[in-house]
C-alpha positions as a printed NumPy array, in Angstrom:
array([[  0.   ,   0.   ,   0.   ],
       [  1.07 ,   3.666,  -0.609],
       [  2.017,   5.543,   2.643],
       [ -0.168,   7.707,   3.62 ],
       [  0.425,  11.362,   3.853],
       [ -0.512,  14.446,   6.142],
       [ -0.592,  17.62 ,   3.994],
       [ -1.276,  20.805,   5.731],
       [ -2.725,  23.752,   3.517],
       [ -3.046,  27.579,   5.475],
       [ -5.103,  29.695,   3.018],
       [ -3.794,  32.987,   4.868],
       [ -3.309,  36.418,   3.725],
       [ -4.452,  38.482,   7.069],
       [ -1.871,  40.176,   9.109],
       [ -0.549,  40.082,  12.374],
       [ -1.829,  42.112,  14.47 ],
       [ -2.483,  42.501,  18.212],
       [ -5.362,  45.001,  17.358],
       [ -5.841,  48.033,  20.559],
       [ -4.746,  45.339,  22.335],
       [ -0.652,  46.315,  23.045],
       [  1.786,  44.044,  25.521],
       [  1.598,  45.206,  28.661],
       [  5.273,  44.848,  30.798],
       [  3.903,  41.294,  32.308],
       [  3.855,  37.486,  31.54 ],
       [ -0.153,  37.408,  30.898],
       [  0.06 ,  39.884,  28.578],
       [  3.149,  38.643,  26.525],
       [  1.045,  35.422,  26.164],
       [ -2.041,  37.117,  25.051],
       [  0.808,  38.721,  22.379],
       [  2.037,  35.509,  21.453],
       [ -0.994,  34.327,  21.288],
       [ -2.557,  36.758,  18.967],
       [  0.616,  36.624,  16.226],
       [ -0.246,  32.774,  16.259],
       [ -4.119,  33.005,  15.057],
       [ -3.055,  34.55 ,  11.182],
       [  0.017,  32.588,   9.497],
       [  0.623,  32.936,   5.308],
       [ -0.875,  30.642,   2.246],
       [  1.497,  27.265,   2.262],
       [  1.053,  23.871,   1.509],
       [  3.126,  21.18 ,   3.473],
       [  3.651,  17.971,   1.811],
       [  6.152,  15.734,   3.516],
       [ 10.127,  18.231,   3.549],
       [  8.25 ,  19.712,   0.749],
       [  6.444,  23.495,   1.335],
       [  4.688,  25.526,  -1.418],
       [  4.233,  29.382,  -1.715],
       [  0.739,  29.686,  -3.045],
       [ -1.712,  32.455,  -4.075],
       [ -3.843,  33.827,  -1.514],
       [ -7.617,  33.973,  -2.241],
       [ -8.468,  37.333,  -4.756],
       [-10.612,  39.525,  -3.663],
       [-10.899,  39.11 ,   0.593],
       [ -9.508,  37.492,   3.241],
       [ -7.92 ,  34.367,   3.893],
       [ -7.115,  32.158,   7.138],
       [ -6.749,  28.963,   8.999],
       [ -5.668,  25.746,   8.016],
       [ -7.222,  22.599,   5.742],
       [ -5.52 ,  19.095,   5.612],
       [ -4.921,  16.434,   3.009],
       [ -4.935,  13.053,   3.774],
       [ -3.871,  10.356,   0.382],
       [ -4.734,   7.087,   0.669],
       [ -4.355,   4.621,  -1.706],
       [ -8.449,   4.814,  -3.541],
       [ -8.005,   8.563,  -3.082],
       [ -8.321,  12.047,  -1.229],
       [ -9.662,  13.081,   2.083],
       [ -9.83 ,  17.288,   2.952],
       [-10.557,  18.685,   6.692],
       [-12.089,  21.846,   6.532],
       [-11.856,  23.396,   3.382],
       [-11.228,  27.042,   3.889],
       [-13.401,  30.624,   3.633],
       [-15.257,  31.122,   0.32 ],
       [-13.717,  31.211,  -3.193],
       [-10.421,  29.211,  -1.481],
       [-11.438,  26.223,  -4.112],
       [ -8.599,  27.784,  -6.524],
       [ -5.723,  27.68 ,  -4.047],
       [ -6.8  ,  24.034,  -3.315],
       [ -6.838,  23.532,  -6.638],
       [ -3.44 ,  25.001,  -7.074],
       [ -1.95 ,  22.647,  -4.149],
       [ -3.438,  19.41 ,  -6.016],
       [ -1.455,  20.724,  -8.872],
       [  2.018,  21.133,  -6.267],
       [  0.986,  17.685,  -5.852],
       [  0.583,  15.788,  -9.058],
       [ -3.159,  15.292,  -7.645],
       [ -6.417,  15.242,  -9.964],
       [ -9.493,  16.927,  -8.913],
       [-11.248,  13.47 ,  -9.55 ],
       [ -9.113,  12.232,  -6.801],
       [-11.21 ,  14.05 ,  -3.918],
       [-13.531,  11.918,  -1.945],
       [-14.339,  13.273,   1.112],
       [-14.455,  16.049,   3.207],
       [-14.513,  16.637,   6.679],
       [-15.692,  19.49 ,   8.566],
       [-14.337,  20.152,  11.722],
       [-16.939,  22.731,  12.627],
       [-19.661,  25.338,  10.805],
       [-17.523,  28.249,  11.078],
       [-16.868,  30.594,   7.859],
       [-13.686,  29.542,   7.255],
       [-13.585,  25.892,   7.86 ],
       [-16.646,  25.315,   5.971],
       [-16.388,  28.331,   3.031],
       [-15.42 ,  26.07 ,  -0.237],
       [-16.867,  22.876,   0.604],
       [-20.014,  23.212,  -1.852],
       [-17.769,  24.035,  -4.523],
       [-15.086,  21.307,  -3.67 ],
       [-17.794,  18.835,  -3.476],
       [-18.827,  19.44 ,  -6.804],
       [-15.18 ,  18.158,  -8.356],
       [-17.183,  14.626,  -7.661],
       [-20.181,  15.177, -10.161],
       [-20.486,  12.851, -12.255],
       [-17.679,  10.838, -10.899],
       [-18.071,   7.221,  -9.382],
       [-19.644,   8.282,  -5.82 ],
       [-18.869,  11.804,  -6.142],
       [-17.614,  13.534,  -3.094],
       [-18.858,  12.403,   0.37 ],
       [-19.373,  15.468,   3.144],
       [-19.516,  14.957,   6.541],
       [-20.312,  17.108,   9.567],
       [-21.298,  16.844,  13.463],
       [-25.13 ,  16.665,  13.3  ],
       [-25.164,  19.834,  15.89 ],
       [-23.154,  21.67 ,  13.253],
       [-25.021,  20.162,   9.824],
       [-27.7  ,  22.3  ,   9.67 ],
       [-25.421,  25.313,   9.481],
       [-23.064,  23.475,   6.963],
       [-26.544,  23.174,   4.886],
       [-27.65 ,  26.855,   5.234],
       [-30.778,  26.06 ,   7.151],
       [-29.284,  27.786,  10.237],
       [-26.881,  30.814,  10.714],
       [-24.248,  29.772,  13.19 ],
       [-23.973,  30.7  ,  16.888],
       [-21.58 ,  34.025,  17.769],
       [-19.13 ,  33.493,  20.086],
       [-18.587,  34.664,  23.269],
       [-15.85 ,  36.694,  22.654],
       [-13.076,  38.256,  25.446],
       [-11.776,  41.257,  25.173],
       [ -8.536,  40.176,  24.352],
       [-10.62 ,  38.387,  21.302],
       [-12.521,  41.34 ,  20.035],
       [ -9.789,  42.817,  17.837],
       [ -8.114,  39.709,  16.493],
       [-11.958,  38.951,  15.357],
       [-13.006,  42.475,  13.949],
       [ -9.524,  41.408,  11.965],
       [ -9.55 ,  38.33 ,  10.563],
       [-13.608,  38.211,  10.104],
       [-13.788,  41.249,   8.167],
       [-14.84 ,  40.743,   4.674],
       [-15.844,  37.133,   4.344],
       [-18.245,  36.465,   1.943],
       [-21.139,  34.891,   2.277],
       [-21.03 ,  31.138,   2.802],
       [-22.628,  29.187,  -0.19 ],
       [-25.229,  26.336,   1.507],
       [-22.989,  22.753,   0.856],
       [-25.369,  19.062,   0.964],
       [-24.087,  17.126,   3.784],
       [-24.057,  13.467,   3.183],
       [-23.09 ,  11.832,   6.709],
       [-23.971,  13.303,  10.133],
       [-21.601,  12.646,  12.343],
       [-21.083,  11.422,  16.235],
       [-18.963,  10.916,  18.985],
       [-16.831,   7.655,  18.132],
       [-17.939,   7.382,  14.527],
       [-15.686,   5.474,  12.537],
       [-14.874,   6.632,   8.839],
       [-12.473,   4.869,   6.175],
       [ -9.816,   6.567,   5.833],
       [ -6.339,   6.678,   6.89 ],
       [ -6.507,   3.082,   8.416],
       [-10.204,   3.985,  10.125],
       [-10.456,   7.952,  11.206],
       [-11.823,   7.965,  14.89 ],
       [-14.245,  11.034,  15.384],
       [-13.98 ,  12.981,  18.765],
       [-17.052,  15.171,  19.669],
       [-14.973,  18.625,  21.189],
       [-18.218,  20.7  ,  21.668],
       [-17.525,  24.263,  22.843],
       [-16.267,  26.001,  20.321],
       [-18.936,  24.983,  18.58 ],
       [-21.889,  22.949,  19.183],
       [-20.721,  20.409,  16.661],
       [-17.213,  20.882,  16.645],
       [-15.393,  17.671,  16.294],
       [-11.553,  16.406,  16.497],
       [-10.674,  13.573,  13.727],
       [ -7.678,  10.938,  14.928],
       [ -6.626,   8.708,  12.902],
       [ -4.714,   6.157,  15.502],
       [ -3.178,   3.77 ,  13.227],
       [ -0.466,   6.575,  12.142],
       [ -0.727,   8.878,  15.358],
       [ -2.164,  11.303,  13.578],
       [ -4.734,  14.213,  15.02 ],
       [ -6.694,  16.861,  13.521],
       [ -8.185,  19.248,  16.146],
       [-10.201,  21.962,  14.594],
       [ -9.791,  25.391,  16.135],
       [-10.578,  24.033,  19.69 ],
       [ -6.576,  23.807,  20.112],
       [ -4.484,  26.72 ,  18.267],
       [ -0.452,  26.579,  17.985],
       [  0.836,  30.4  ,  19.034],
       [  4.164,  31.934,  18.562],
       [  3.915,  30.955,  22.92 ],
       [  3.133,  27.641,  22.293],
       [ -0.594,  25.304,  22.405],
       [ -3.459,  27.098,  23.458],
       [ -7.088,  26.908,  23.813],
       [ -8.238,  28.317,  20.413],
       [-10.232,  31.485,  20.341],
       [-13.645,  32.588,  19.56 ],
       [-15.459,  29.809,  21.644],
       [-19.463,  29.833,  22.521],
       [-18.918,  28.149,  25.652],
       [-15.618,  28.499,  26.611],
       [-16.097,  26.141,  29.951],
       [-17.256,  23.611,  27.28 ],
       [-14.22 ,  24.14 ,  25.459],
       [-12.04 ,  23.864,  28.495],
       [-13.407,  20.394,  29.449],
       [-13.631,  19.156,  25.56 ],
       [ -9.645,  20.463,  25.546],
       [ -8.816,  18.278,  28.431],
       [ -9.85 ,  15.449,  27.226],
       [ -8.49 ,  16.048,  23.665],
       [ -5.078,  16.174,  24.885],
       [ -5.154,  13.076,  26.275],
       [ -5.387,  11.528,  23.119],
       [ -1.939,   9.929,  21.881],
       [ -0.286,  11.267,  19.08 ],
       [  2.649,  12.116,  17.185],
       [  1.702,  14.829,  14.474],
       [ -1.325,  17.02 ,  15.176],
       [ -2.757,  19.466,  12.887],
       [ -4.781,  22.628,  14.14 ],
       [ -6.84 ,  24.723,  12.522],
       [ -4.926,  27.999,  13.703],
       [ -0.954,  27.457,  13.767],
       [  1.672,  25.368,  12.779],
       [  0.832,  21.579,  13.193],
       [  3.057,  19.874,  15.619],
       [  5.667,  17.136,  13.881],
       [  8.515,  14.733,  14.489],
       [  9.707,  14.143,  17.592],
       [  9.456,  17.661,  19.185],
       [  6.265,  17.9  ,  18.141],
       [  5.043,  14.74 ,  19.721],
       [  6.884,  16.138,  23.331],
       [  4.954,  19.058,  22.86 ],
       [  1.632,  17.489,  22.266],
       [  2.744,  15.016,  25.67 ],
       [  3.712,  17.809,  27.608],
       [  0.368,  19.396,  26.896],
       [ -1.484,  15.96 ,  27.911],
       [  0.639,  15.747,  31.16 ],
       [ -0.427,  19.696,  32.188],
       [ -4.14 ,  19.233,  31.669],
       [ -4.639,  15.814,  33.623],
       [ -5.463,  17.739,  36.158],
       [ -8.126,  19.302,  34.312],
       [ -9.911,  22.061,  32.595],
       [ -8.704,  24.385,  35.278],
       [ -4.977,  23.34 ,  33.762],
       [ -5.905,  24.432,  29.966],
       [ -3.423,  27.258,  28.485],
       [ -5.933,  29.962,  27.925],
       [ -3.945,  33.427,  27.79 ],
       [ -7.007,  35.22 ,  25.746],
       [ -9.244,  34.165,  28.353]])
């Protein structure tokens, strides 16, 4: 069998910036800093040693983070970036000798703007095309993913307020997508040796976490966010106790790469201390969870 690969793939364009709110001369607020230059990071495509520069998405704003996954009868995307982001995927299948026919499935993490912004348009690369595209979603967050509902605003701090005002600014509207498969906690999809879904609600209702245990591989939405200060609890949460708990018991998951959906994803073998180190801290509970925005 072909080895699998994890491809990371940050539609970004926004810049860093810690909005009105300025570093104050102590350690809280040189986290909140770090914290803040972590949330925006620029358009690349990671593919093994390999990294590729790509466009950023005409016309608005760009941000977070989408993942490839190859297996051997094809292609599996989380999240799939804001609206109109379908050409820079297409250009990173390109960097990657892939065929749009090759897409299969597509996970969303969560109904927010820019995890769920192309997937209508990305699923339609399957029409007319064995089974097409398959799109799953949480069932609390599928009825937003379908257009039927607007999506819950966050609770925001006020360390929050200006990184939102920021990076939300602009977005388009979000075209309706069909979801296929609603999703639960401990689902079982087929792909990358049987994909484990974790229910992580807080950040959203339906926010989920996607491991895929056979390669030590975890995909955590935005409910965990790598900073410039290291792992954090991601921002823009509509129950951030939720979140707290659901982040607990994320990190207690094994694994040895993990992709967020704001940062850098964590690889080799620092990147598998950092992730245990993380685990270790929040045994003790939510209480324990890194939250300098908070």
């Amino acid at each position: 069998m072909r080895a699998q690969h994890a491809v990371s793939f940050t539609p970004t364009d926004a810049t860093p910036t810690t909005g009105r709110g300025h570093a104050r001369p102590n350690a809280r607020s040189a986290e909140r800093e770090h914290a803040v230059r972590g949330v925006t990071r620029g358009l690349t495509v990671r593919y093994g040693d390999r990294a590729a520069r790509l466009p950023a998405t005409p016309g608005g704003p760009a941000f977070g983070q989408a993942y490839l996954w190859r297996d051997d009868d094809g292609v599996t995307l989380v999240d799939t970036g804001i609206p109109g982001s379908e050409a820079a995927f297409a250009a990173a299948f390109d960097e990657l000798g892939l065929r749009r026919t090759d897409l299969r499935r597509i996970m969303i993490t969560h109904g927010h703007e820019d995890h769920t912004g192309s997937a209508a348009a990305l699923r339609a690369w399957g029409q007319g095309v064995g089974d097409g595209v398959t799109v799953y979603a949480h069932r609390a967050d599928a009825p937003i993913v379908r257009g039927l509902r607007r999506r819950a605003e966050p609770v925001l701090t006020p360390a929050e307020q200006p990184i939102f005002d920021s990076v939300s600014a602009g977005i388009p509207p979000v075209p309706p997508c069909q979801v296929d498969v609603e999703l639960g906690d401990g689902d079982t999809i087929d792909f990358g040796g049987g994909a484990r879904v974790i229910a992580t609600p807080g950040h959203t209702d339906g926010s989920i976490a996607v491991a895929l245990p056979a390669h030590g591989v975890l995909f955590t939405g935005d409910l965990v966010a790598n900073s410039d200060g290291g792992l954090l609890l991601g921002p823009f949460n509509t129950d951030r106790g939720l979140a707290r708990v659901s982040f607990a018991a994320l990190s207690q998951v094994p694994a040895a790469t993990v992709g967020f959906g704001q940062g850098d994803p964590l690889t080799g073998p620092e990147g598998a201390a950092a992730w245990r180190r993380l685990g270790e801290r929040c045994a003790a509970g939510p209480d324990a969870v890194p939250d300098p925005l908070g």
